[in-house]
N, C-alpha and C positions, 0 to 999 in steps of 0.2 A: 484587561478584558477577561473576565470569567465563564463566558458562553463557549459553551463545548459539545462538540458531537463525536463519537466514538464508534467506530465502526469495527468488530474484531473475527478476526478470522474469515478472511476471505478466501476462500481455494481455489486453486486454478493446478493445472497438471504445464510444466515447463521443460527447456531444456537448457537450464542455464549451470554453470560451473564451470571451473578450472580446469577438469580431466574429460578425455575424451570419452571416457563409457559416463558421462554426465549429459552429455550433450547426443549420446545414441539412446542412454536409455530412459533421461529424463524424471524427473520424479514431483512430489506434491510439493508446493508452495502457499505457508500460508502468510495472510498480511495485516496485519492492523492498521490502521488512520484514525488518527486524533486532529483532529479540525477546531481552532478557535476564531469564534467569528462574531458580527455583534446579530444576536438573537433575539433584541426587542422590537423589532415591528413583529418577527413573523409569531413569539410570543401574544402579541395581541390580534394580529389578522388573522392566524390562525391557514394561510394562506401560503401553497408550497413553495411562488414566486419570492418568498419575503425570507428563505433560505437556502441550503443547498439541496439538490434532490440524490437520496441514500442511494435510489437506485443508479443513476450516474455515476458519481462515486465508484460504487462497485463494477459497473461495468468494465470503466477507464481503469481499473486497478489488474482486472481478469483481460484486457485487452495487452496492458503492460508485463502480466505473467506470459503468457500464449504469444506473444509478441517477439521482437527480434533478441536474438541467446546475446548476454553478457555473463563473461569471466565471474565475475562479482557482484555479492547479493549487493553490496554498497550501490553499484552500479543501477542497480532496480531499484533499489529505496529510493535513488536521487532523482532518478527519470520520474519515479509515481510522482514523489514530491515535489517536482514542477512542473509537470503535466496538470496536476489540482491545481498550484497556484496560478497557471495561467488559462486553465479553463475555468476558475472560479476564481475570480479575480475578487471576489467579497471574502476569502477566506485569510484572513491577519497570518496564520501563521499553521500550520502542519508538521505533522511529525508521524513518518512511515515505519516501521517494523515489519520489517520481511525475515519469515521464519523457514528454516532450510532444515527443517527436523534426519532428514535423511542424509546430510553431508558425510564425504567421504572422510571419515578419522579415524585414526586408530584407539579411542578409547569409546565406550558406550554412551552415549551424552542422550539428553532427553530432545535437547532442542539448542539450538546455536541461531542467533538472530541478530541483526544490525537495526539500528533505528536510525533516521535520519530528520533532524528536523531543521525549516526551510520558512 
């Protein structure tokens, strides 16, 4: 299947990490969603029932930031990516990147990210 929908950069403010000034002082999360699914009805109907709807999606992704704190991004990638697959049970197959651009390291990194796909 080569039908794709790509959602990037979703923001949400979180409290998740491994250290405890993570979890007091929380910081930005962002996410991408890659979604392969079959796209030829809603290609021809034109019709939002005949796909997934983006804003859904996005919500269920900012519901899963803001939502309950895990240790690891891993841990949110996997939750987002079966939260989709079981409220959007048309979707073949996903794959989540959660970006933790503020993680605590000790060298200056741009962005540190895990992808999960499910």
């Amino acid at each position: 299947m080569a039908d794709l929908i790509e959602i990037k950069g979703i923001k949400s403010f979180g409290f998740h990490g491994v250290f405890e000034s993570e979890n007091i002082k929380g910081q930005d999360f962002f996410v991408d969603v890659l979604l392969e699914l079959d796209l030829t009805r809603a290609s021809v109907t034109d019709d939002v029932t005949d796909t997934v709807n983006y804003a859904e999606i996005t919500d269920l992704v900012v519901e899963e930031i803001t939502g309950e704190r895990v240790a690891l991004i891993e841990k949110l990638a996997g939750r987002i990516a079966t939260r989709i697959k079981v409220v959007f049970p048309q979707v073949a197959t996903v794959s989540v990147t959660v970006h933790k651009p503020q993680a605590p390291v000790s060298a200056q990194v741009k962005d540190i990210s895990v992808t999960i796909t499910r």
